[in-house]
VEXDREN-2710 file (C-alpha; in Angstrom, 1 decimal):
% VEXDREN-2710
k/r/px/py/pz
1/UNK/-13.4/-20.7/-9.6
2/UNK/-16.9/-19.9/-9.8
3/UNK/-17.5/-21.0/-6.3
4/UNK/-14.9/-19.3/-4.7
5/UNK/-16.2/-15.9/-6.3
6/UNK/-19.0/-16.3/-5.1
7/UNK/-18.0/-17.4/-1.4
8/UNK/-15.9/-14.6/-1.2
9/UNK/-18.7/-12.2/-2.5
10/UNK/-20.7/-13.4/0.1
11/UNK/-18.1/-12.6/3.0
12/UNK/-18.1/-9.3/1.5
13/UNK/-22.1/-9.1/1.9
14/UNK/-21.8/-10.3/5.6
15/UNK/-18.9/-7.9/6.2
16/UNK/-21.1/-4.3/5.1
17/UNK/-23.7/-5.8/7.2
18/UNK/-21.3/-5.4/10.4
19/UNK/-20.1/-2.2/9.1
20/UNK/-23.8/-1.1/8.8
21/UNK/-24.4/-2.2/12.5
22/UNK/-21.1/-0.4/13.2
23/UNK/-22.4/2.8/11.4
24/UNK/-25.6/2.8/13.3
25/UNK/-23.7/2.2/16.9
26/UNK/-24.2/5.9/19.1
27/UNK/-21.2/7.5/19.3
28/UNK/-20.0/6.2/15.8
29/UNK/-18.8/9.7/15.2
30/UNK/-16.9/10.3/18.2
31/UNK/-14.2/8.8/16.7
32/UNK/-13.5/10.6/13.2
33/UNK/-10.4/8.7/12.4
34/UNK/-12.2/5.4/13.0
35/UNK/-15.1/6.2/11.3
36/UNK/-13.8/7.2/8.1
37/UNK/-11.5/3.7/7.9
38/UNK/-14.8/2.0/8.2
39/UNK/-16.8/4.0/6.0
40/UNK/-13.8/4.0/3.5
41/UNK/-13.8/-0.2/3.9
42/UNK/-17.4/-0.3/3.3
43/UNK/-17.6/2.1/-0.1
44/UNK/-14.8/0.0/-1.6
45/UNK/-17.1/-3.2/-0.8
46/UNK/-20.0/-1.9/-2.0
47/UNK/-18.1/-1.2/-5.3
48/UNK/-16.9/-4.6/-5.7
49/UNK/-20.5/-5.9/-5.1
50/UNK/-22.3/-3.7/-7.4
51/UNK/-19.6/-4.0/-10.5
52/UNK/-19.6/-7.7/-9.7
53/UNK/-23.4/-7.0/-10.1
54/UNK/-23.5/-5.0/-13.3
55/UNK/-20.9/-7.2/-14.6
56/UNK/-23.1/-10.5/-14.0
57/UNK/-26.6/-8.9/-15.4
58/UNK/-24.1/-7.9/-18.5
59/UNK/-23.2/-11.7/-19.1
60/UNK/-27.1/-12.5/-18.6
61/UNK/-28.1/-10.5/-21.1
62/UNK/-25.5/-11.8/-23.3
63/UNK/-25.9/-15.6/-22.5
64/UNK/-29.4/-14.7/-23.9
65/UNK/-28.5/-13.1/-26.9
66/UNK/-26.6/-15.5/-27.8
67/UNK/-29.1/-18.1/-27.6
68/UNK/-31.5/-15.9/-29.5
69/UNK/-28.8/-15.3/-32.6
70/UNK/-28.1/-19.0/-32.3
71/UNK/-31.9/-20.2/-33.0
72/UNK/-32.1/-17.6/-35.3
73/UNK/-28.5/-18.2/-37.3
74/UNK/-28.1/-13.9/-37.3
75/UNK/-24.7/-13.2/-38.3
76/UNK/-24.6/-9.8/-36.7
77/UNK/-26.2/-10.9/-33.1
78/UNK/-23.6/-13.3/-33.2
79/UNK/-21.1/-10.7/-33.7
80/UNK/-22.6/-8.3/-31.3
81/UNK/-21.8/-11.5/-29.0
82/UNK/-18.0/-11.8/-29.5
83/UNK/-18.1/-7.9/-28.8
84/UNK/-19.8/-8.3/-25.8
85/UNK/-17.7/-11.4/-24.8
86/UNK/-14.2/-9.2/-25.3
87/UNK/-15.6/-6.6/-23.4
88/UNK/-16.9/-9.2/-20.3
89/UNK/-13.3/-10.7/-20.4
90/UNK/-11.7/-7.2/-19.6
91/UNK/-14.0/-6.3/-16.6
92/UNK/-13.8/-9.6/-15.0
93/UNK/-9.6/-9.6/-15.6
94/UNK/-10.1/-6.0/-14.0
95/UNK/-12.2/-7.6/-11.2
96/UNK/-9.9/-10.2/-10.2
97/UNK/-6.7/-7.6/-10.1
98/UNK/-8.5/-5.6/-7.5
99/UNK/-8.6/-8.8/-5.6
100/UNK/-5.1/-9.2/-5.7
101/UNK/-4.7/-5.9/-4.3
102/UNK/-6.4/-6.7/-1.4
103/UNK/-4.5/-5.6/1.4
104/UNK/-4.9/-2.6/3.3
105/UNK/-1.8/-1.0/2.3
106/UNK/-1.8/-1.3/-1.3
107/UNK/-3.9/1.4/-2.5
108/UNK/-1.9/3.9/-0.6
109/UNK/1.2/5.8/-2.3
110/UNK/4.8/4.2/-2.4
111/UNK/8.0/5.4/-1.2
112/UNK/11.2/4.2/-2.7
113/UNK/14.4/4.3/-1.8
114/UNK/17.1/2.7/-3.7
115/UNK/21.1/1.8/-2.3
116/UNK/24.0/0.9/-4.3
117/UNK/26.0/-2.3/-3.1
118/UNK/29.7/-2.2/-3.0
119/UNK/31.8/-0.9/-6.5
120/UNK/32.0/2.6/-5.8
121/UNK/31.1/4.5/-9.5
122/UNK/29.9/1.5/-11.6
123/UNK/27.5/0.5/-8.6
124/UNK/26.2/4.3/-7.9
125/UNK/25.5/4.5/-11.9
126/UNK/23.2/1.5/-11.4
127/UNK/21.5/2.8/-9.1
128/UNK/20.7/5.8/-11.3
129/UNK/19.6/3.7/-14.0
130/UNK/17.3/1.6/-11.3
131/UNK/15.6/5.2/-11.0
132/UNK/15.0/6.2/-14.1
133/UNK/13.5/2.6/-14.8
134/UNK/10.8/3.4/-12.1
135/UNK/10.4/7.0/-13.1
136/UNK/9.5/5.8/-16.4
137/UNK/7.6/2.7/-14.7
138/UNK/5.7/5.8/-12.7
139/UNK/4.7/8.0/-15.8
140/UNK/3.4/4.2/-17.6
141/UNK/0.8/3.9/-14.3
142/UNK/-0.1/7.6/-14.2
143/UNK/1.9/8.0/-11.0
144/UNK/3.1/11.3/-10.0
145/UNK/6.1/11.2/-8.3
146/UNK/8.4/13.7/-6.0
147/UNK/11.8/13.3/-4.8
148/UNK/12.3/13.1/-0.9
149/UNK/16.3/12.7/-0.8
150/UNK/18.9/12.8/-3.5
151/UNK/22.8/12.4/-2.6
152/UNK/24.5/12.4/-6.0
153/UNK/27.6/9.8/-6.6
154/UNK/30.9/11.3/-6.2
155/UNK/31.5/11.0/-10.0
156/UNK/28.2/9.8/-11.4
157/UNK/25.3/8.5/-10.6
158/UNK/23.5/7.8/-6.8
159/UNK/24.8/7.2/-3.2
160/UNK/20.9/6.9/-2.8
161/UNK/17.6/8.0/-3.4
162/UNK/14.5/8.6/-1.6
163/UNK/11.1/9.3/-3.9
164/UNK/7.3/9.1/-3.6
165/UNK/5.3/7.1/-6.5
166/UNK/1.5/8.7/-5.7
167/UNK/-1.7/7.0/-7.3
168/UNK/-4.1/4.4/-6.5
169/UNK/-2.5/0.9/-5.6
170/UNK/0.8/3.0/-6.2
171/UNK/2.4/0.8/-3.1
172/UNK/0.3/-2.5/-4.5
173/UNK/2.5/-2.7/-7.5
174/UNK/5.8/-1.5/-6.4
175/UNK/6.0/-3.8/-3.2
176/UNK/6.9/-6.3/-5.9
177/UNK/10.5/-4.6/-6.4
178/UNK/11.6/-4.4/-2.9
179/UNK/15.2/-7.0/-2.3
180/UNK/18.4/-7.0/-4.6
181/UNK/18.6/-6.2/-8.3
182/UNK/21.5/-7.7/-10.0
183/UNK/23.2/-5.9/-13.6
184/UNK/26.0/-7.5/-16.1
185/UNK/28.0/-5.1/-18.5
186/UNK/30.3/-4.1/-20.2
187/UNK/31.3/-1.0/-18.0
188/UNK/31.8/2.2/-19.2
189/UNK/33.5/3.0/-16.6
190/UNK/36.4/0.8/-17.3
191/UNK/39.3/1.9/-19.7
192/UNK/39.8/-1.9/-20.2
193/UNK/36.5/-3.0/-21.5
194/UNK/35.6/-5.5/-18.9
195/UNK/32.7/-7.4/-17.9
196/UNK/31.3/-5.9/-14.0
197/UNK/27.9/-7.2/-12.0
198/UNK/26.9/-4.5/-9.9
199/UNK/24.0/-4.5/-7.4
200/UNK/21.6/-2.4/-5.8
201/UNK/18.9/-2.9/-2.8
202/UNK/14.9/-1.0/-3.6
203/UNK/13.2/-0.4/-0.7
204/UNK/9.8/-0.1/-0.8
205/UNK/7.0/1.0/1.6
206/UNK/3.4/2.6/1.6
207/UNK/3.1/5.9/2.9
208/UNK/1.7/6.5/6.2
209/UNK/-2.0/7.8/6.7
210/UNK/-1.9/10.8/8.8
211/UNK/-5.6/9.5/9.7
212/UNK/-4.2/6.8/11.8
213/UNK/-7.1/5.1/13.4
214/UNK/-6.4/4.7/17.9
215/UNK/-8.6/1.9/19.2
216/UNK/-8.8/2.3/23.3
217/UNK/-9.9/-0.9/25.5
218/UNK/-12.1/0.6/27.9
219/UNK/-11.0/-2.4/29.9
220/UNK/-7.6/-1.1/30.0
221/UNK/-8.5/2.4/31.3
222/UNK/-8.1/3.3/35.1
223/UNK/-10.1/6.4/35.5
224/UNK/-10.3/8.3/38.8
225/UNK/-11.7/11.8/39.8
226/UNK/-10.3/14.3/42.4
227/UNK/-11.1/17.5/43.2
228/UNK/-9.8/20.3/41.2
229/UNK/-6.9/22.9/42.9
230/UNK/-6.1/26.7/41.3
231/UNK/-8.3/29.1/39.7
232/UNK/-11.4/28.2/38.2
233/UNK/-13.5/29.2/40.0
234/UNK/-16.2/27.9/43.4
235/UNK/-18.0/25.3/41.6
236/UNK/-14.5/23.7/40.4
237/UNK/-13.0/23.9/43.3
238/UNK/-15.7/22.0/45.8
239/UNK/-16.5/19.5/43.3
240/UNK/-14.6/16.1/42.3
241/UNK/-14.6/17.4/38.6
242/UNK/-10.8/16.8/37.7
243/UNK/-10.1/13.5/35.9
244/UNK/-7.3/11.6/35.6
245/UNK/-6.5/8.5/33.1
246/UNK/-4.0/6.2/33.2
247/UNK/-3.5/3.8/30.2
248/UNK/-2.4/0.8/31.7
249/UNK/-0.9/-0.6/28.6
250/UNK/1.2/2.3/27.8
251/UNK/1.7/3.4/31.3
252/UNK/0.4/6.9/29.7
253/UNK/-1.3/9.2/32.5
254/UNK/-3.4/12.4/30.8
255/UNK/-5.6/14.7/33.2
256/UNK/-7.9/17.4/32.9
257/UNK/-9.6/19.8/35.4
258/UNK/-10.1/22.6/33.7
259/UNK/-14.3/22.5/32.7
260/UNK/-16.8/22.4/35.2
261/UNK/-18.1/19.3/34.2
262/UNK/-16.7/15.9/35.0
263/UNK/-17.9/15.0/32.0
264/UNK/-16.5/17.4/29.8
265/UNK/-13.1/16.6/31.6
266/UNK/-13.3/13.3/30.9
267/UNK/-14.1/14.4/27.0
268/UNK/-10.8/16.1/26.8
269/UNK/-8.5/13.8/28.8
270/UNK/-9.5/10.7/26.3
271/UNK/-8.6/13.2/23.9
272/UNK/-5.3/14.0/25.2
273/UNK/-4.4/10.5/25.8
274/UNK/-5.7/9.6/21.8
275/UNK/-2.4/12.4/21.0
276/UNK/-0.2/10.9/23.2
277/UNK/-1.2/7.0/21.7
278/UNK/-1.0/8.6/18.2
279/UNK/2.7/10.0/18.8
280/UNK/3.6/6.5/20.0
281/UNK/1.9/4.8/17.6
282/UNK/3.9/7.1/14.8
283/UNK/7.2/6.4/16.9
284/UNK/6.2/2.5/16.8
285/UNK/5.7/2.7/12.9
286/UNK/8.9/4.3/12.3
287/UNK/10.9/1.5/14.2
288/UNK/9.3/-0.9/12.3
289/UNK/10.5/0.9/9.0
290/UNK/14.4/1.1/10.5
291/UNK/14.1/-2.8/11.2
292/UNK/13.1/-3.7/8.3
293/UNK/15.8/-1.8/6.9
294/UNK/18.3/-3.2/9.1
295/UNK/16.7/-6.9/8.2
296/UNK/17.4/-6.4/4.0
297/UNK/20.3/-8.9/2.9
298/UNK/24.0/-7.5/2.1
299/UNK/23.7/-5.9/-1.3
300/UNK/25.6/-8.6/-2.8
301/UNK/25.6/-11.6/-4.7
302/UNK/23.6/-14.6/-4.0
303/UNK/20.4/-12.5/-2.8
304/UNK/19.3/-10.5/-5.4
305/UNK/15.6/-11.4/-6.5
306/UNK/16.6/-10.1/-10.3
307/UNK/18.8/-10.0/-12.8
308/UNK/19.8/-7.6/-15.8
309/UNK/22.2/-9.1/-17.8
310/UNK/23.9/-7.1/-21.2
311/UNK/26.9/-9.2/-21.3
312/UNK/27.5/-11.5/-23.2
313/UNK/23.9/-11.9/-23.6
314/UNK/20.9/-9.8/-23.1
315/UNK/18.1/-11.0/-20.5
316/UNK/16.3/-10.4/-17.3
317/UNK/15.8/-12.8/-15.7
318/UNK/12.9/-12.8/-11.9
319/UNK/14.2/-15.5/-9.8
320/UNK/11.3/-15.5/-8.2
321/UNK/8.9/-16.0/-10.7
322/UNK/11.7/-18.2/-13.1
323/UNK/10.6/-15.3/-15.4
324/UNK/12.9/-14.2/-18.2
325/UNK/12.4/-11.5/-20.6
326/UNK/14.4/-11.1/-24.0
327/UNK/14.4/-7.0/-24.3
328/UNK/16.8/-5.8/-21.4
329/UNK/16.3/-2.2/-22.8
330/UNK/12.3/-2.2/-22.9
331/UNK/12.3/-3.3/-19.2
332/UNK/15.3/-0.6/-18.4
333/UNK/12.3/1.9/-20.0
334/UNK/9.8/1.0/-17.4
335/UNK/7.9/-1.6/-19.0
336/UNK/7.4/-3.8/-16.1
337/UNK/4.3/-4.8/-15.8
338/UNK/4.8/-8.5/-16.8
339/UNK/7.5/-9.2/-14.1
340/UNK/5.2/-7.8/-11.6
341/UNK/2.0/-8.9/-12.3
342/UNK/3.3/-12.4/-12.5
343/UNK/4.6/-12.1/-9.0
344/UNK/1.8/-10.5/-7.3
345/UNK/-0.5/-13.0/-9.2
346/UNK/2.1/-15.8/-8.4
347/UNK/1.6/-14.6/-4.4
END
Protein backbone atom coordinates (compact mmCIF):
# COMPACT_ATOMS: atom_id res chain seq x y z
CA UNK A 1 0.00 0.00 0.00
CA UNK A 2 2.67 2.17 1.10
CA UNK A 3 4.52 1.82 -2.18
CA UNK A 4 1.86 2.43 -4.36
CA UNK A 5 1.14 5.85 -2.51
CA UNK A 6 4.10 6.82 -2.91
CA UNK A 7 4.59 5.80 -6.75
CA UNK A 8 1.53 7.49 -7.50
CA UNK A 9 2.58 10.69 -5.51
CA UNK A 10 5.50 10.66 -7.52
CA UNK A 11 3.66 10.66 -10.98
CA UNK A 12 1.79 13.47 -9.59
CA UNK A 13 5.29 15.37 -8.91
CA UNK A 14 6.45 14.62 -12.51
CA UNK A 15 3.03 15.61 -13.83
CA UNK A 16 3.12 19.69 -12.19
CA UNK A 17 6.55 19.58 -13.56
CA UNK A 18 5.01 19.29 -17.26
CA UNK A 19 2.31 21.55 -16.34
CA UNK A 20 4.99 24.13 -15.09
CA UNK A 21 6.87 23.76 -18.51
CA UNK A 22 3.35 24.08 -20.05
CA UNK A 23 2.70 27.28 -17.96
CA UNK A 24 5.95 28.85 -19.01
CA UNK A 25 5.37 27.94 -22.93
CA UNK A 26 4.75 31.69 -25.01
CA UNK A 27 1.48 31.90 -25.99
CA UNK A 28 0.16 29.87 -22.90
CA UNK A 29 -2.50 32.45 -22.56
CA UNK A 30 -3.73 32.51 -26.05
CA UNK A 31 -5.85 29.92 -25.24
CA UNK A 32 -7.97 30.89 -22.11
CA UNK A 33 -10.06 27.72 -22.10
CA UNK A 34 -6.96 25.54 -22.24
CA UNK A 35 -5.22 27.34 -19.80
CA UNK A 36 -7.53 27.33 -17.04
CA UNK A 37 -7.98 23.19 -17.49
CA UNK A 38 -4.38 23.07 -16.86
CA UNK A 39 -3.96 25.50 -14.20
CA UNK A 40 -7.19 23.97 -12.61
CA UNK A 41 -5.31 20.16 -12.99
CA UNK A 42 -2.20 21.50 -11.44
CA UNK A 43 -3.91 23.39 -8.14
CA UNK A 44 -5.83 20.15 -7.40
CA UNK A 45 -2.20 18.29 -7.58
CA UNK A 46 -0.53 20.57 -5.70
CA UNK A 47 -3.24 20.02 -2.94
CA UNK A 48 -2.98 16.48 -2.91
CA UNK A 49 0.86 16.83 -2.58
CA UNK A 50 0.90 19.32 0.14
CA UNK A 51 -2.04 17.58 2.41
CA UNK A 52 -0.22 14.32 1.63
CA UNK A 53 2.69 16.49 2.99
CA UNK A 54 1.22 17.97 6.12
CA UNK A 55 -0.47 14.74 6.68
CA UNK A 56 3.05 12.75 6.69
CA UNK A 57 5.04 15.47 9.00
CA UNK A 58 1.69 15.08 11.37
CA UNK A 59 2.42 11.16 11.71
CA UNK A 60 6.24 12.10 12.25
CA UNK A 61 5.73 14.05 14.92
CA UNK A 62 3.52 11.56 16.36
CA UNK A 63 5.67 8.45 15.69
CA UNK A 64 8.02 10.57 17.92
CA UNK A 65 5.82 11.25 20.62
CA UNK A 66 5.04 8.17 20.95
CA UNK A 67 8.26 6.92 21.42
CA UNK A 68 9.05 9.71 23.87
CA UNK A 69 5.69 8.80 26.22
CA UNK A 70 6.75 5.23 25.69
CA UNK A 71 10.35 5.54 27.38
CA UNK A 72 8.92 7.81 29.63
CA UNK A 73 5.54 5.50 30.64
CA UNK A 74 3.33 9.21 30.53
CA UNK A 75 -0.14 8.32 30.63
CA UNK A 76 -1.31 11.57 29.03
CA UNK A 77 1.40 11.62 26.04
CA UNK A 78 0.16 8.30 25.43
CA UNK A 79 -3.27 9.58 25.26
CA UNK A 80 -2.42 12.66 23.36
CA UNK A 81 -1.19 9.67 20.85
CA UNK A 82 -4.49 7.76 20.33
CA UNK A 83 -5.97 11.39 19.70
CA UNK A 84 -3.56 12.08 17.25
CA UNK A 85 -3.83 8.56 15.76
CA UNK A 86 -7.94 8.97 15.37
CA UNK A 87 -7.44 12.11 13.80
CA UNK A 88 -4.43 10.65 11.21
CA UNK A 89 -6.90 7.84 10.33
CA UNK A 90 -9.67 10.39 9.14
CA UNK A 91 -7.31 12.51 6.87
CA UNK A 92 -5.74 9.58 5.28
CA UNK A 93 -9.49 7.85 4.76
CA UNK A 94 -10.24 11.47 3.33
CA UNK A 95 -7.12 11.16 1.21
CA UNK A 96 -7.71 8.00 -0.37
CA UNK A 97 -11.60 9.03 -1.35
CA UNK A 98 -10.29 11.85 -3.39
CA UNK A 99 -8.39 9.21 -5.13
CA UNK A 100 -11.25 7.36 -5.99
CA UNK A 101 -12.72 10.30 -7.43
CA UNK A 102 -10.13 10.68 -9.82
CA UNK A 103 -11.68 11.13 -13.01
CA UNK A 104 -12.12 14.23 -14.74
CA UNK A 105 -15.82 14.30 -14.55
CA UNK A 106 -16.53 13.65 -11.14
CA UNK A 107 -16.09 16.78 -9.38
CA UNK A 108 -18.47 18.40 -11.76
CA UNK A 109 -22.42 18.69 -10.96
CA UNK A 110 -24.86 15.77 -11.76
CA UNK A 111 -27.88 15.63 -13.76
CA UNK A 112 -30.47 12.99 -13.11
CA UNK A 113 -33.13 11.83 -14.87
CA UNK A 114 -35.27 9.08 -13.76
CA UNK A 115 -38.01 6.79 -16.12
CA UNK A 116 -40.63 4.55 -14.96
CA UNK A 117 -40.75 0.96 -16.59
CA UNK A 118 -43.95 -0.51 -17.67
CA UNK A 119 -47.18 -0.55 -14.85
CA UNK A 120 -48.64 2.57 -15.54
CA UNK A 121 -49.56 4.26 -11.80
CA UNK A 122 -47.73 1.81 -9.41
CA UNK A 123 -44.52 2.23 -11.69
CA UNK A 124 -44.88 6.25 -12.06
CA UNK A 125 -45.23 6.31 -8.04
CA UNK A 126 -41.87 4.58 -7.92
CA UNK A 127 -40.42 6.74 -9.70
CA UNK A 128 -41.48 9.54 -7.37
CA UNK A 129 -40.29 7.77 -4.47
CA UNK A 130 -36.71 7.16 -6.44
CA UNK A 131 -36.72 11.14 -6.33
CA UNK A 132 -37.38 12.03 -3.16
CA UNK A 133 -34.72 9.30 -2.12
CA UNK A 134 -32.05 11.39 -3.94
CA UNK A 135 -33.44 14.70 -2.88
CA UNK A 136 -32.92 13.67 0.52
CA UNK A 137 -29.54 11.86 -0.67
CA UNK A 138 -28.79 15.69 -2.07
CA UNK A 139 -29.61 17.73 1.18
CA UNK A 140 -27.24 14.63 3.31
CA UNK A 141 -24.10 15.80 0.79
CA UNK A 142 -24.85 19.50 0.91
CA UNK A 143 -25.99 19.45 -2.74
CA UNK A 144 -28.23 21.98 -4.05
CA UNK A 145 -30.42 20.81 -6.41
CA UNK A 146 -32.97 22.33 -9.24
CA UNK A 147 -35.43 20.72 -11.25
CA UNK A 148 -34.90 20.77 -15.23
CA UNK A 149 -38.17 18.81 -16.34
CA UNK A 150 -41.11 17.54 -14.36
CA UNK A 151 -44.12 15.60 -16.29
CA UNK A 152 -46.44 14.51 -13.48
CA UNK A 153 -48.11 10.87 -13.63
CA UNK A 154 -51.57 10.84 -14.94
CA UNK A 155 -52.89 9.89 -11.40
CA UNK A 156 -49.78 10.01 -9.18
CA UNK A 157 -46.46 10.17 -9.20
CA UNK A 158 -43.74 10.74 -12.42
CA UNK A 159 -43.72 10.03 -16.24
CA UNK A 160 -40.13 11.39 -15.62
CA UNK A 161 -37.93 13.70 -14.18
CA UNK A 162 -35.04 15.71 -15.12
CA UNK A 163 -32.88 17.55 -12.00
CA UNK A 164 -29.47 18.93 -11.24
CA UNK A 165 -27.52 17.69 -7.95
CA UNK A 166 -24.67 20.75 -7.74
CA UNK A 167 -21.62 20.39 -5.34
CA UNK A 168 -18.18 19.12 -5.54
CA UNK A 169 -17.83 15.48 -6.80
CA UNK A 170 -21.73 15.89 -7.07
CA UNK A 171 -21.44 13.54 -10.48
CA UNK A 172 -18.53 11.32 -8.56
CA UNK A 173 -21.06 9.91 -6.19
CA UNK A 174 -24.23 9.72 -8.21
CA UNK A 175 -22.64 7.90 -11.33
CA UNK A 176 -22.97 4.98 -8.93
CA UNK A 177 -26.98 4.97 -9.42
CA UNK A 178 -27.20 5.04 -13.07
CA UNK A 179 -29.08 1.26 -14.59
CA UNK A 180 -32.39 -0.24 -13.19
CA UNK A 181 -33.84 -0.05 -9.70
CA UNK A 182 -36.13 -2.79 -8.80
CA UNK A 183 -39.21 -2.35 -5.78
CA UNK A 184 -41.55 -5.20 -4.03
CA UNK A 185 -44.84 -4.12 -2.23
CA UNK A 186 -47.67 -4.37 -1.22
CA UNK A 187 -49.41 -1.77 -3.61
CA UNK A 188 -51.50 0.77 -2.61
CA UNK A 189 -52.69 1.11 -5.50
CA UNK A 190 -54.41 -2.18 -5.58
CA UNK A 191 -58.04 -2.65 -4.08
CA UNK A 192 -56.94 -6.27 -3.74
CA UNK A 193 -53.95 -6.06 -1.55
CA UNK A 194 -51.44 -7.70 -3.89
CA UNK A 195 -47.82 -8.05 -4.05
CA UNK A 196 -46.34 -5.74 -7.49
CA UNK A 197 -42.38 -5.27 -8.49
CA UNK A 198 -42.13 -2.11 -10.27
CA UNK A 199 -39.02 -0.66 -11.93
CA UNK A 200 -37.50 2.42 -12.91
CA UNK A 201 -34.16 3.38 -15.09
CA UNK A 202 -31.72 6.67 -13.26
CA UNK A 203 -29.82 8.24 -15.62
CA UNK A 204 -27.03 9.97 -14.57
CA UNK A 205 -24.45 12.38 -16.25
CA UNK A 206 -21.95 15.28 -15.28
CA UNK A 207 -22.87 18.53 -16.47
CA UNK A 208 -21.07 20.01 -19.23
CA UNK A 209 -18.32 22.80 -18.81
CA UNK A 210 -19.24 25.73 -20.83
CA UNK A 211 -15.26 26.13 -20.71
CA UNK A 212 -14.84 23.39 -23.18
CA UNK A 213 -11.14 23.25 -23.94
CA UNK A 214 -10.54 23.04 -28.45
CA UNK A 215 -7.05 21.59 -29.14
CA UNK A 216 -6.11 22.47 -33.02
CA UNK A 217 -3.26 20.29 -34.90
CA UNK A 218 -1.44 22.91 -36.58
CA UNK A 219 -0.68 19.91 -38.80
CA UNK A 220 -4.13 19.69 -39.81
CA UNK A 221 -4.56 23.35 -40.89
CA UNK A 222 -4.41 24.41 -44.64
CA UNK A 223 -3.83 28.14 -44.50
CA UNK A 224 -3.74 30.30 -47.60
CA UNK A 225 -3.83 34.06 -48.19
CA UNK A 226 -5.45 36.04 -51.10
CA UNK A 227 -6.00 39.36 -51.67
CA UNK A 228 -8.77 41.14 -50.06
CA UNK A 229 -12.01 42.51 -52.47
CA UNK A 230 -14.78 45.43 -51.14
CA UNK A 231 -14.26 48.28 -49.04
CA UNK A 232 -11.46 48.59 -46.77
CA UNK A 233 -9.63 50.57 -47.97
CA UNK A 234 -5.97 50.93 -50.58
CA UNK A 235 -3.74 49.12 -48.36
CA UNK A 236 -6.31 46.12 -48.10
CA UNK A 237 -7.06 45.97 -51.31
CA UNK A 238 -3.29 45.67 -52.95
CA UNK A 239 -2.08 43.42 -50.34
CA UNK A 240 -2.56 39.52 -49.88
CA UNK A 241 -3.97 40.23 -46.31
CA UNK A 242 -7.20 38.02 -46.45
CA UNK A 243 -6.87 34.53 -44.91
CA UNK A 244 -8.58 31.64 -45.34
CA UNK A 245 -8.46 28.25 -43.08
CA UNK A 246 -9.63 25.11 -43.80
CA UNK A 247 -9.79 22.45 -41.06
CA UNK A 248 -9.02 19.40 -42.82
CA UNK A 249 -10.55 17.18 -40.25
CA UNK A 250 -13.83 18.86 -39.97
CA UNK A 251 -13.87 20.04 -43.49
CA UNK A 252 -14.61 23.55 -41.57
CA UNK A 253 -13.46 26.66 -43.93
CA UNK A 254 -13.45 30.22 -41.66
CA UNK A 255 -11.94 33.50 -43.49
CA UNK A 256 -11.11 36.86 -42.56
CA UNK A 257 -10.14 39.98 -44.50
CA UNK A 258 -11.28 42.53 -42.79
CA UNK A 259 -7.80 44.08 -40.74
CA UNK A 260 -4.96 45.32 -42.46
CA UNK A 261 -2.83 42.96 -41.14
CA UNK A 262 -2.36 39.37 -42.34
CA UNK A 263 -1.60 38.75 -39.12
CA UNK A 264 -4.39 40.10 -37.33
CA UNK A 265 -6.60 38.14 -39.94
CA UNK A 266 -5.10 35.16 -39.21
CA UNK A 267 -5.82 36.11 -35.24
CA UNK A 268 -9.48 36.24 -35.95
CA UNK A 269 -10.05 33.37 -38.46
CA UNK A 270 -8.41 30.77 -35.79
CA UNK A 271 -10.89 32.28 -33.66
CA UNK A 272 -13.77 31.86 -35.77
CA UNK A 273 -12.86 28.33 -36.63
CA UNK A 274 -12.34 27.59 -32.45
CA UNK A 275 -16.57 28.67 -32.55
CA UNK A 276 -17.34 26.72 -35.15
CA UNK A 277 -15.13 23.45 -33.45
CA UNK A 278 -16.81 24.36 -30.13
CA UNK A 279 -20.51 24.15 -31.74
CA UNK A 280 -19.47 20.76 -33.09
CA UNK A 281 -17.83 19.66 -30.33
CA UNK A 282 -21.27 20.63 -28.18
CA UNK A 283 -23.29 18.82 -31.03
CA UNK A 284 -20.83 15.69 -30.65
CA UNK A 285 -21.34 15.66 -26.78
CA UNK A 286 -24.99 15.76 -26.98
CA UNK A 287 -25.09 12.63 -29.43
CA UNK A 288 -23.14 10.88 -27.14
CA UNK A 289 -25.68 11.62 -24.29
CA UNK A 290 -28.82 10.35 -26.77
CA UNK A 291 -26.77 7.02 -27.33
CA UNK A 292 -26.16 6.38 -24.21
CA UNK A 293 -29.69 6.76 -23.65
CA UNK A 294 -30.71 4.65 -26.37
CA UNK A 295 -27.90 1.93 -25.08
CA UNK A 296 -29.78 1.61 -21.26
CA UNK A 297 -31.46 -1.92 -20.89
CA UNK A 298 -35.51 -2.31 -21.14
CA UNK A 299 -36.72 -1.09 -17.70
CA UNK A 300 -37.55 -4.55 -16.77
CA UNK A 301 -36.73 -7.40 -14.91
CA UNK A 302 -33.53 -9.27 -15.13
CA UNK A 303 -31.38 -5.85 -15.47
CA UNK A 304 -31.87 -3.96 -12.64
CA UNK A 305 -28.53 -3.30 -10.58
CA UNK A 306 -30.84 -2.99 -7.16
CA UNK A 307 -33.47 -4.05 -5.36
CA UNK A 308 -36.01 -2.66 -2.73
CA UNK A 309 -37.91 -5.21 -1.42
CA UNK A 310 -41.08 -4.47 1.41
CA UNK A 311 -42.83 -7.72 0.73
CA UNK A 312 -42.80 -10.24 2.37
CA UNK A 313 -39.57 -9.14 3.72
CA UNK A 314 -37.78 -5.91 4.02
CA UNK A 315 -34.16 -5.51 2.29
CA UNK A 316 -32.08 -3.85 -0.39
CA UNK A 317 -30.27 -5.65 -1.81
CA UNK A 318 -26.83 -4.07 -4.66
CA UNK A 319 -26.36 -6.77 -7.08
CA UNK A 320 -23.38 -5.37 -7.83
CA UNK A 321 -21.68 -5.16 -4.79
CA UNK A 322 -23.80 -8.53 -3.21
CA UNK A 323 -24.61 -5.71 -0.69
CA UNK A 324 -27.74 -6.05 1.44
CA UNK A 325 -28.99 -3.57 3.81
CA UNK A 326 -31.79 -4.46 6.64
CA UNK A 327 -33.59 -0.84 6.89
CA UNK A 328 -35.52 -0.46 3.43
CA UNK A 329 -36.93 2.95 4.93
CA UNK A 330 -33.44 4.53 6.10
CA UNK A 331 -32.17 3.92 2.50
CA UNK A 332 -35.78 5.26 0.97
CA UNK A 333 -34.60 8.59 3.21
CA UNK A 334 -31.42 9.09 1.38
CA UNK A 335 -28.95 7.33 3.51
CA UNK A 336 -26.97 5.91 0.79
CA UNK A 337 -23.69 6.31 1.32
CA UNK A 338 -22.83 2.63 2.18
CA UNK A 339 -24.19 1.24 -1.17
CA UNK A 340 -22.24 3.69 -3.00
CA UNK A 341 -19.09 3.98 -1.49
CA UNK A 342 -18.78 0.22 -1.56
CA UNK A 343 -19.22 0.38 -5.31
CA UNK A 344 -17.06 3.18 -6.26
CA UNK A 345 -14.41 1.69 -3.79
CA UNK A 346 -15.25 -1.89 -5.25
CA UNK A 347 -14.48 -0.11 -9.01
Amino acid sequence: MACGVIFDLAEKEKRIVELEKEISRPGFWDDGGKSQKILKEKKGLGEILDNWKQENNFLEETELLFQLAKEEDDAQSIKEVEERANILQEKIGEMEWRQIMSEEDDINNAIITIHPGAGGTEAQDWAEILFRMYLRYSERKNFKTQILDHQPGDEAGIKSITFIAAGEYAYGYMKAEVGIHRLVRISPFDAGKRRHTSFASVFVYPEIDDNIVIEIDESDLRIDTYRASGAGGQHVNKTDSAVRITHLPSGIVVQCQNERSQHRNKITAMKLLKSRLYEQEKKEQAEKIDELHKSKKEIAWGSQIRSYILHPYQMVKDHRTKMEVGNVNDVLDGNLDRLIETLLIKG
